[in-house]
C-alpha positions as CSV (number, residue, x, y, z in Angstrom):
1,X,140.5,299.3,29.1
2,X,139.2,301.7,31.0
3,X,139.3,301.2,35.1
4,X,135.7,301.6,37.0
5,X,135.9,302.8,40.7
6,X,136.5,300.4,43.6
7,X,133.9,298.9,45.1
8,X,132.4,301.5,48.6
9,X,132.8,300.2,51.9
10,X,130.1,297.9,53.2
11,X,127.0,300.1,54.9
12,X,127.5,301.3,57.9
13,X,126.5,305.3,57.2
14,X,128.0,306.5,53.9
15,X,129.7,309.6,53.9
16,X,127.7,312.4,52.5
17,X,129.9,313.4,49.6
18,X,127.1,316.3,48.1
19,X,124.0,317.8,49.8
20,X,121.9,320.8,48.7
21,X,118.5,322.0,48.2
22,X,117.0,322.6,44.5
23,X,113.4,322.3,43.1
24,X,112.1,319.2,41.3
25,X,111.8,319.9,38.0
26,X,113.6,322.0,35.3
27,X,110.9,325.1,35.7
28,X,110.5,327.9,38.2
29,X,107.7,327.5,40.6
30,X,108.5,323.8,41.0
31,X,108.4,322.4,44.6
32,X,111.7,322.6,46.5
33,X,113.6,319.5,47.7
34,X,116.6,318.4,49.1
35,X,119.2,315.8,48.1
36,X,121.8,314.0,49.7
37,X,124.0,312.2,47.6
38,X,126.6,309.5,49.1
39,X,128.9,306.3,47.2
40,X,125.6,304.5,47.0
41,X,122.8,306.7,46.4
42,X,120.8,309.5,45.8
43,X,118.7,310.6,48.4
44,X,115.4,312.9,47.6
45,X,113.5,314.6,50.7
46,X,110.7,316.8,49.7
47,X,109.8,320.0,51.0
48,X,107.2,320.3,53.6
49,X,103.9,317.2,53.5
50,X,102.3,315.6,51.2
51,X,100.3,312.6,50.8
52,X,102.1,309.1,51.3
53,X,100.9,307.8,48.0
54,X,102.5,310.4,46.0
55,X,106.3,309.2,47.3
56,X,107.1,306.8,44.2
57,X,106.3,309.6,41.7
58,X,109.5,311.9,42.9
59,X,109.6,311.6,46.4
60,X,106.9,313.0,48.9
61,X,107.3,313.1,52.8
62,X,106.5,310.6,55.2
63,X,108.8,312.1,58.1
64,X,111.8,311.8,59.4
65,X,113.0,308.8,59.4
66,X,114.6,308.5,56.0
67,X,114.5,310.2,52.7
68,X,111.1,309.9,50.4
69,X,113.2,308.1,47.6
70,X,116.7,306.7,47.3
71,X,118.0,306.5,43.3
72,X,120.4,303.7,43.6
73,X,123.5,304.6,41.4
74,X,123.7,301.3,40.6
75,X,120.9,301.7,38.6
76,X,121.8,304.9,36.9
77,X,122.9,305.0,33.7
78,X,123.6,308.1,32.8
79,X,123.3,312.1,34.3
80,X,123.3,316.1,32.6
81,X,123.6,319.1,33.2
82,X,122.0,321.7,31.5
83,X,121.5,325.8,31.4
84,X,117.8,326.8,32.1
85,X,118.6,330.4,32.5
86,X,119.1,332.4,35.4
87,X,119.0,329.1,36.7
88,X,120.7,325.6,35.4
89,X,119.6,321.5,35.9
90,X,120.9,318.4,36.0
91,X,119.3,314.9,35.7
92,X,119.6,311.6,35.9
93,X,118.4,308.6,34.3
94,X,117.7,305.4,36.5
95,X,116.4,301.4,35.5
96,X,115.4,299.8,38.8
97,X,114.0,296.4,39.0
98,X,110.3,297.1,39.5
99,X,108.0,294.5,40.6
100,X,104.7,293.5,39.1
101,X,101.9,292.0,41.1
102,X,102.9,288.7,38.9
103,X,105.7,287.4,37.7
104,X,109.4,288.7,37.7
105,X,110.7,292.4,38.2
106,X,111.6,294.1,35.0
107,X,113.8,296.5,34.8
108,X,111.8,300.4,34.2
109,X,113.2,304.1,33.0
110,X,113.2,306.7,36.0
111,X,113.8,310.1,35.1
112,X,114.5,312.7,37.3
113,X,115.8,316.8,37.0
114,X,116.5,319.5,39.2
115,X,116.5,322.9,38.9
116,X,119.6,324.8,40.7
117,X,119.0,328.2,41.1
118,X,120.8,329.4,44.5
119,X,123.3,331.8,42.6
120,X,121.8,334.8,40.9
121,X,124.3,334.1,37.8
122,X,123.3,331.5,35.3
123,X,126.7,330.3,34.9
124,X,127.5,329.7,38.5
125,X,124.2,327.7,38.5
126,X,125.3,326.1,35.8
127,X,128.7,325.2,37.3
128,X,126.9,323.5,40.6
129,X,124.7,321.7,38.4
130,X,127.8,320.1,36.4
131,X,129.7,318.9,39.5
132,X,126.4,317.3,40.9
133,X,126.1,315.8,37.0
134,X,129.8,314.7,36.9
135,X,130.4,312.6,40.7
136,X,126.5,311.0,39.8
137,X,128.4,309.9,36.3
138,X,131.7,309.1,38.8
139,X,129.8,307.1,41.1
140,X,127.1,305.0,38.8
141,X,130.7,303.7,37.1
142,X,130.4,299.7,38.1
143,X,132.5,298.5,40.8
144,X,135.1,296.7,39.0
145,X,135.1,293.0,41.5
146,X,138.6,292.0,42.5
147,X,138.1,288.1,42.6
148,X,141.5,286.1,42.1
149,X,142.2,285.3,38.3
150,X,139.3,287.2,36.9
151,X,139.9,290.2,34.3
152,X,137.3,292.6,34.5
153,X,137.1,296.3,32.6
154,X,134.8,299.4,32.2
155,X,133.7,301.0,28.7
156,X,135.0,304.5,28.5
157,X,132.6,307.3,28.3
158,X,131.9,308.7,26.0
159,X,131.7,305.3,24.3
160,X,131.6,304.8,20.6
161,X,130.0,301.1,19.2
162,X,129.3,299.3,16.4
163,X,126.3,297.9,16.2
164,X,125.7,294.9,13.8
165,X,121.9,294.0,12.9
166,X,120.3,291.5,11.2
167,X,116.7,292.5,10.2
168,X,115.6,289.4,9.0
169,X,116.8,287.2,12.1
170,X,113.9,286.1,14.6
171,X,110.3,287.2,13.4
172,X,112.3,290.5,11.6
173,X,111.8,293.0,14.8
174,X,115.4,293.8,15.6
175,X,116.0,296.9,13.6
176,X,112.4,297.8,15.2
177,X,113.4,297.1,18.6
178,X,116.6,298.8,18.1
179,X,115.5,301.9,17.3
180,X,112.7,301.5,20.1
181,X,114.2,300.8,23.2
182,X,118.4,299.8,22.6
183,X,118.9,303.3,20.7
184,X,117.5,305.6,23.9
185,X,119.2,304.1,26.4
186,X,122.5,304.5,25.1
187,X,122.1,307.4,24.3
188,X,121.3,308.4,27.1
189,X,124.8,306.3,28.3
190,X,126.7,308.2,26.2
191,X,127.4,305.6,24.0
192,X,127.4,306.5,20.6
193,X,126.5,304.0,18.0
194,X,127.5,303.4,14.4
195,X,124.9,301.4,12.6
196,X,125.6,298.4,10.2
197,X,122.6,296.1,8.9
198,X,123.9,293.3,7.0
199,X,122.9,292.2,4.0
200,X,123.5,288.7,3.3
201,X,125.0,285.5,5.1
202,X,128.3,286.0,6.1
203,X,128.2,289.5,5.8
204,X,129.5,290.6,9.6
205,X,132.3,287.3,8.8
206,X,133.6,289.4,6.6
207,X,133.4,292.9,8.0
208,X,135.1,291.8,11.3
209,X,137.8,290.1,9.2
210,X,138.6,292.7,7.7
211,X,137.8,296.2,9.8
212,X,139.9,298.9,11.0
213,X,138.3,297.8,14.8
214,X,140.0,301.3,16.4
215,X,137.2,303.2,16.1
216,X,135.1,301.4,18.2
217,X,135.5,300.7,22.3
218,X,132.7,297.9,21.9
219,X,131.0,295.3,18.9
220,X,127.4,295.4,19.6
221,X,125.3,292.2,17.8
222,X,121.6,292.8,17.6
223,X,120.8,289.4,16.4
224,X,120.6,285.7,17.4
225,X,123.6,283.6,18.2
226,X,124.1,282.9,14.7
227,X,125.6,286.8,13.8
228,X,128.1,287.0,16.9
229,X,129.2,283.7,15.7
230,X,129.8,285.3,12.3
231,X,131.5,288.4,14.2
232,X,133.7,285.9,16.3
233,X,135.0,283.8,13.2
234,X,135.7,286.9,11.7
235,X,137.8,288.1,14.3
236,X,140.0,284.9,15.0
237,X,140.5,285.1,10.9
238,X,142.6,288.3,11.6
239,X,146.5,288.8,11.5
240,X,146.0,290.5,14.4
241,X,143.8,287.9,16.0
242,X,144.8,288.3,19.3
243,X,144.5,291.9,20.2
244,X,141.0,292.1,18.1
245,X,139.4,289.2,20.4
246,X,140.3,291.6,23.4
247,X,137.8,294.5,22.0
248,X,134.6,293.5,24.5
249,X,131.8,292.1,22.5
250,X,128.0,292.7,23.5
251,X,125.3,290.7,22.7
252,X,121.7,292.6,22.3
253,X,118.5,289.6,21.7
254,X,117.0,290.0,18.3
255,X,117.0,286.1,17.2
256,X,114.5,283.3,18.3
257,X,116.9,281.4,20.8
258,X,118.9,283.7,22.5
259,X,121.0,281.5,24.0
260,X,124.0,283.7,25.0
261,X,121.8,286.8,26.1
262,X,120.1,284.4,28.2
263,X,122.8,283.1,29.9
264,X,124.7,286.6,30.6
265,X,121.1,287.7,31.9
266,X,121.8,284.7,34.2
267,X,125.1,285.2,35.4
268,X,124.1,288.3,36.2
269,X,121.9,287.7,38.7
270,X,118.5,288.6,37.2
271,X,115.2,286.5,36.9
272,X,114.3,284.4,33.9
273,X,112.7,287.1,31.5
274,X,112.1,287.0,27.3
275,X,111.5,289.4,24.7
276,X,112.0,292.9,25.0
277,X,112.5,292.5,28.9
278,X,115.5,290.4,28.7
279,X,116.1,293.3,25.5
280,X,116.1,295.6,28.4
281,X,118.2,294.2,30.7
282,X,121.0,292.9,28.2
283,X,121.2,296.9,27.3
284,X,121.2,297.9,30.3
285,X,124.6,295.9,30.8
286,X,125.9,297.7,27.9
287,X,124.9,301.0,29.5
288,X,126.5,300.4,32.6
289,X,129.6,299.1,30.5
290,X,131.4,296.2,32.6
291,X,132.9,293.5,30.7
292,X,135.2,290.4,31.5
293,X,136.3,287.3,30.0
294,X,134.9,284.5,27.9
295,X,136.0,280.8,27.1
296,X,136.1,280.0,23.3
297,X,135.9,276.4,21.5
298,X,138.1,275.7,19.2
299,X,136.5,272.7,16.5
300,X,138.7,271.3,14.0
301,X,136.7,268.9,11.3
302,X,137.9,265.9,9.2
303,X,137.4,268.4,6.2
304,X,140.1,270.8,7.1
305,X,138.3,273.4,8.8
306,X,139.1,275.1,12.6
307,X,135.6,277.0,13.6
308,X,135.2,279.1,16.7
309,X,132.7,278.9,19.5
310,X,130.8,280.8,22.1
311,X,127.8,278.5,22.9
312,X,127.9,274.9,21.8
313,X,128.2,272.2,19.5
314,X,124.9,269.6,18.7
315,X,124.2,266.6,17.2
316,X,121.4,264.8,16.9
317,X,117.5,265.5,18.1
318,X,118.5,269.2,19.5
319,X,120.4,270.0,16.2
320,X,117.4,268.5,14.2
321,X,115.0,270.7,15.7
322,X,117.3,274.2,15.0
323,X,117.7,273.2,12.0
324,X,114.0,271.7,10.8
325,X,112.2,274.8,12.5
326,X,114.4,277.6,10.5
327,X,111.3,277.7,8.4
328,X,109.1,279.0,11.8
329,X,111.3,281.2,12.6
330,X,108.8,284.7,11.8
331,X,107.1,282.6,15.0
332,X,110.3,283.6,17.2
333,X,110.7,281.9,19.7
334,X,108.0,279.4,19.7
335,X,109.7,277.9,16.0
336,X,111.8,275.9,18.7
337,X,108.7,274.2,20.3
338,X,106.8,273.4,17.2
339,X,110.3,271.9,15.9
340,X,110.4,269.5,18.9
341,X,106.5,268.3,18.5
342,X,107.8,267.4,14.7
343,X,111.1,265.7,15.2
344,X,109.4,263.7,18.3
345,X,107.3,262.2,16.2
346,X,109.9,261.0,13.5
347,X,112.5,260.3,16.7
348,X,116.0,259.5,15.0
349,X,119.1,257.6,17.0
350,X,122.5,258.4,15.5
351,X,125.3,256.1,15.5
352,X,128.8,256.9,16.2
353,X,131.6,257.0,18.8
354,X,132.5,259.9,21.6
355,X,134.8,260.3,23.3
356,X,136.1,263.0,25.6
357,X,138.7,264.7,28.0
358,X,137.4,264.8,31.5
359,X,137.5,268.0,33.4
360,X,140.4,267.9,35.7
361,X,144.1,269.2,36.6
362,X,146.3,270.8,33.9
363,X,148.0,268.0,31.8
364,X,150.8,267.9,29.7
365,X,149.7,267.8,26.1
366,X,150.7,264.3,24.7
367,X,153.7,265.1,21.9
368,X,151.2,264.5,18.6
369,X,149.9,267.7,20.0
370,X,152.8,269.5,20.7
371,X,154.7,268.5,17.2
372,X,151.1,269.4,15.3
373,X,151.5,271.8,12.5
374,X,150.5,275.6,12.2
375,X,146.0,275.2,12.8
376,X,143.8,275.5,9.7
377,X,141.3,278.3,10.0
378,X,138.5,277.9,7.2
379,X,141.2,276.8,4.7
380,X,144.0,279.9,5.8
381,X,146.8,279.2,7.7
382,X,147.4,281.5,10.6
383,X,148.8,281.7,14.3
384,X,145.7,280.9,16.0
385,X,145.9,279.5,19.4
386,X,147.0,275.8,19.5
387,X,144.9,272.6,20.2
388,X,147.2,271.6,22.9
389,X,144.7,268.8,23.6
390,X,143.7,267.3,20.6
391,X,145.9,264.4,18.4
392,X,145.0,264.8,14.6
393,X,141.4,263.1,13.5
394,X,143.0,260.7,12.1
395,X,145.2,259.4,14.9
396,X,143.1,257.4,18.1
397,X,142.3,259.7,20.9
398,X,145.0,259.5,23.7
399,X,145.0,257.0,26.4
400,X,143.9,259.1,29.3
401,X,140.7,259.9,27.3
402,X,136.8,258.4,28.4
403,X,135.6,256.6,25.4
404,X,131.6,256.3,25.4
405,X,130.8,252.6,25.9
406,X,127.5,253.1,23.8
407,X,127.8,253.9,20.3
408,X,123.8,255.0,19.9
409,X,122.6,258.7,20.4
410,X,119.6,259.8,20.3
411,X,121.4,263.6,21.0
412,X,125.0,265.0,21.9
413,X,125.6,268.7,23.1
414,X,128.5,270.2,23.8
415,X,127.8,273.1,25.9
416,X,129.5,276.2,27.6
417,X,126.9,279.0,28.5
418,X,124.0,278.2,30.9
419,X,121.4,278.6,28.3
420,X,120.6,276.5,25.4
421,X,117.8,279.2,24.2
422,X,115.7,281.6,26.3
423,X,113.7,279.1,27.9
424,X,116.1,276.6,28.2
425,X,118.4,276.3,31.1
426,X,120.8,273.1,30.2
427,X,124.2,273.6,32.3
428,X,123.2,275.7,35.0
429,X,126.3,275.3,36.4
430,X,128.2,277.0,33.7
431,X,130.0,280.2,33.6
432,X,131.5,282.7,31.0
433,X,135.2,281.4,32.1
434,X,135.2,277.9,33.9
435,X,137.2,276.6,31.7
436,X,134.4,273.4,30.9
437,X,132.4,272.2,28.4
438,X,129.8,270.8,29.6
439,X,128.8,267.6,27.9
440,X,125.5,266.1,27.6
441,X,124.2,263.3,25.8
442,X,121.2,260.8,25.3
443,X,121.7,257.3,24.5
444,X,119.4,255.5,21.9
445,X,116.6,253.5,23.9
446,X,114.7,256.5,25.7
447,X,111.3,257.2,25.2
448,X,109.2,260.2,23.6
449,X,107.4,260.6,26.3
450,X,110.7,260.5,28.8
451,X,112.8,262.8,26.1
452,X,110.1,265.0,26.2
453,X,109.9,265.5,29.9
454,X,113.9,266.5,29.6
455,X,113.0,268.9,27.8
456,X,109.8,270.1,29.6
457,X,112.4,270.0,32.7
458,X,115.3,271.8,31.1
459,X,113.2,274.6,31.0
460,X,113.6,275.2,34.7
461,X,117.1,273.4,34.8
462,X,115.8,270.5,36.6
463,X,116.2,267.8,34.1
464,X,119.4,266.1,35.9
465,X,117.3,265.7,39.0
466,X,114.6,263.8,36.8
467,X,117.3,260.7,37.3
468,X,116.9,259.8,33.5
469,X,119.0,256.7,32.9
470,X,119.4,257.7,29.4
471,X,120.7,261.1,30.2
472,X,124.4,261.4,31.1
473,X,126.3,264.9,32.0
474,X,130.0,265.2,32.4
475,X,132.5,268.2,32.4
476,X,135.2,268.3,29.8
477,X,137.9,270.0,28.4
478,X,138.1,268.7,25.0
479,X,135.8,265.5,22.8
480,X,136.0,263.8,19.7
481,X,132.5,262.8,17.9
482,X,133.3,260.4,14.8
483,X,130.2,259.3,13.6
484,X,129.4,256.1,11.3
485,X,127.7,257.9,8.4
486,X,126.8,261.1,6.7
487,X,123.5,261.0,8.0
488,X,122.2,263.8,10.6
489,X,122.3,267.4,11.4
490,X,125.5,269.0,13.4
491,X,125.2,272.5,14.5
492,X,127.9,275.1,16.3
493,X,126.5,278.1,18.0
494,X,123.2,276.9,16.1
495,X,124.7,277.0,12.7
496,X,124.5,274.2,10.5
497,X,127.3,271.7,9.7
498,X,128.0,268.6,7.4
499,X,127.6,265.9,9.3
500,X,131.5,264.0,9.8
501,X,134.1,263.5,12.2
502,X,134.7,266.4,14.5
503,X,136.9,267.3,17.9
504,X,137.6,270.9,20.2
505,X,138.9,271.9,23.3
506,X,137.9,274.8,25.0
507,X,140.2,277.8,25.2
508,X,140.0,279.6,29.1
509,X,139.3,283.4,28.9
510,X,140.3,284.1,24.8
511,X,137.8,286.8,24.4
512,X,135.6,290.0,26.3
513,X,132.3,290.0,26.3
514,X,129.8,292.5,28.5
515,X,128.5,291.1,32.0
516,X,126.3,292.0,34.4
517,X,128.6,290.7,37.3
């Protein structure tokens, strides 16, 4: 893991750590200007006047009183040096948020070079240019925060990834996109990439199962949910389980739901965005390279299988309508909506029994747990992290459980990001390590037209203020969902599952994933 700078003293007058004078651009004759760079910034002061408009294309005088533009390093992703002889460059490669005149600010490419010329040897030019280069790359390294019982870590650089695609999942753009906007910016990150477009359904499962993972500082998915919950299957299948979990995972939007880039594009601080402008910022994180940890679910079924999760588990109406619209999905994200008009009008309740463990001090595991025998991955034993927690299926849950008084659903989800989709915001509350899942579920009796104002709602993350009595929300660290028949649609991390008897328990912090804060 490789360690990012500390964090620069609060304002106050950086220090100038580099100041000279070069010309603004990479040819002779170009106007001259002079820079100032500190911990925070790159200052640009042109050269003698020029009109006030001109200052946000490269920085044009408008007096004294501070420099004509200031290229946060925070924003930089990545600098050069070059030779342009007699003389040399370097450059820099900026995404500030830019605002429109509507709607949110979207991160934008800013390019800039200078021309050093002030020794009358190429390669002492050269060598001034490559120490400017170097402390920009030094300095635009993410502050690594120092918060009590987090983890955090930096991506070398150079960094090498491998990036898994899928160019059939959402309307069939992401090997597209890629190539468009993912593959310049990390290039021009110094992160190296090494392609693989998979094939067929369980394709990644099996490449992450069974990969030599040294030869990559990062696992890139360029998908929907569905892929990195391939990749992270794949992964806990290993001997070497453990150690392969710690590689940082990344997670680029190229599906219809998005759920986890979403939610990372949340935590991190940014406005609600879609399409290739969440694309944007979610590789921008990967550029700048700072990673920390992420809670996992562990879900064991009656059949014998243990499954691991990043997002959530559903039954019911939101499980029916990721399932039913999979044959929408070349609309992206707007299968999910059409999906909901359909199963509204055939509205379903489910029948069964939940139960859960509310969130809450550590507690001893009760001894069925602790006396449990070696966990079942997909059928293969293997020393995967115990379901302290959880008694077997078969056994009743333990006393100092919450059992569900009602035994009618019209939907259960299980969640542990913010985002249920791109447009969905269900536990806003939620972060990548709180150590919750956050459990919601609708009891049989509600409306359409009340179910369909959750949802309308959720899409600002205001549906718990609606005061919906049919709605319920509690924090938990492990449930059990036995329901009465076969009937019904359960999905994990929007994969399908047969419908049966099912329990997990979230595991704190068991894997890295890339963060924006």
């Amino acid at each position: 893991m490789a360690a990012g700078r500390r964090a620069p003293p609060e304002p106050g007058g950086d220090p100038v750590l580099l100041q000279g004078t070069f010309a603004t651009g990479p040819q002779p004759g170009a106007a001259a200007c002079s820079l100032t760079l500190t911990a925070r910034e790159l200052q640009v002061r042109r050269s003698g006047g020029c009109s006030r408009g001109s200052a946000g294309a490269g920085g044009c005088s408008r007096g004294s009183a501070g420099p004509d533009a200031a290229l946060r390093l925070a924003d930089c992703v990545g600098s050069s040096a070059f030779p342009a002889p007699p003389a040399a460059a370097f450059s820099l490669v900026c995404y500030p948020l830019v605002g429109p005149r509507w709607g949110p600010p979207a991160r934008q490419r800013l390019a800039r070079t200078f021309r050093v010329s002030r020794e009358p040897d190429a390669e002492s030019n050269l060598r001034i240019a490559q120490a400017w280069s170097r402390t920009i790359r030094e300095l635009a390294v993410p502050a690594v925060p120092t918060q009590d019982g987090d983890s955090y870590g930096v991506l070398p650089r150079p960094c090498r990834a491998l990036v898994l695609l899928n160019p059939q999942s959402g309307a069939g753009r992401a090997l597209e996109d890629f190539q468009a906007v993912v593959q310049p910016m990390l290039d021009e990150a110094e992160i190296t990439t090494t392609l693989f477009i998979t094939e067929r359904p369980h394709h990644a499962h099996e490449k992450m199962r069974d990969e030599d993972l040294s030869q990559w500082d990062t696992l890139v998915v360029m998908s929907g949910d569905g892929l990195l919950y391939e990749v992270v299957n794949g992964l806990m299948e290993r001997p070497d389980w453990a150690e392969a979990v710690k590689k940082p995972l990344c997670i680029l939007p190229g599906g219809s739901g998005n759920a986890l880039a979403a939610s990372i594009n949340h935590y991190a601080g940014n406005d609600h965005v879609a399409k290739k402008k969440l694309l944007t910022n979610c590789t921008f994180i990967l550029c700048k390279g700072l990673h920390t940890q992420m809670d996992l679910l562990s879900l064991s079924t009656a059949s014998g299988k243990r499954l691991f999760s990043f997002l959530g588990f559903g039954w019911g109406f939101i499980s029916d309508v990721d399932i039913e619209s999979e044959k929408y999905r070349r609309l992206g994200n707007a299968r999910f909506t059409l999906g909901t008009l359909q199963c509204l009008a055939k509205l379903r309740v489910y029948q069964g029994r939940l139960s859960y463990l509310p969130a809450g001090p550590e507690q001893d595991p009760p001894a069925a747990a602790r006396d449990a025998p070696v966990p079942v991955t997909n059928g293969q034993p293997g020393p995967v992290p115990a379901d302290s927690l959880l008694v077997p299926l078969c056994q009743p849950v333990p006393p100092h459980w919450t059992v569900v008084p009602e035994e009618e659903f019209v939907t259960v989800y299980a969640i542990y990001q913010s985002h249920l989709g791109t447009n969905l915001l269900m536990a806003p509350a939620a972060r990548l390590h709180d150590g919750c899942i956050h459990l919601f579920y609708v009891t049989g009796g509600i409306g359409r037209v009340a179910l369909l104002k959750l949802f309308l709602a959720m899409g600002r993350g205001t549906h718990l203020e609606l005061g919906c009595a049919h709605l319920r929300y509690v924090r938990a660290r492990a449930f059990r969902l036995e329901p009465r028949s076969a009937a019904g649609i359960m999905t994990l991390d929007g994969e399908a599952l047969p419908c049966e008897p099912v329990q997990g328990q979230i595991h704190g912090r068991l894997c890295r994933v890339l963060s924006g804060s």
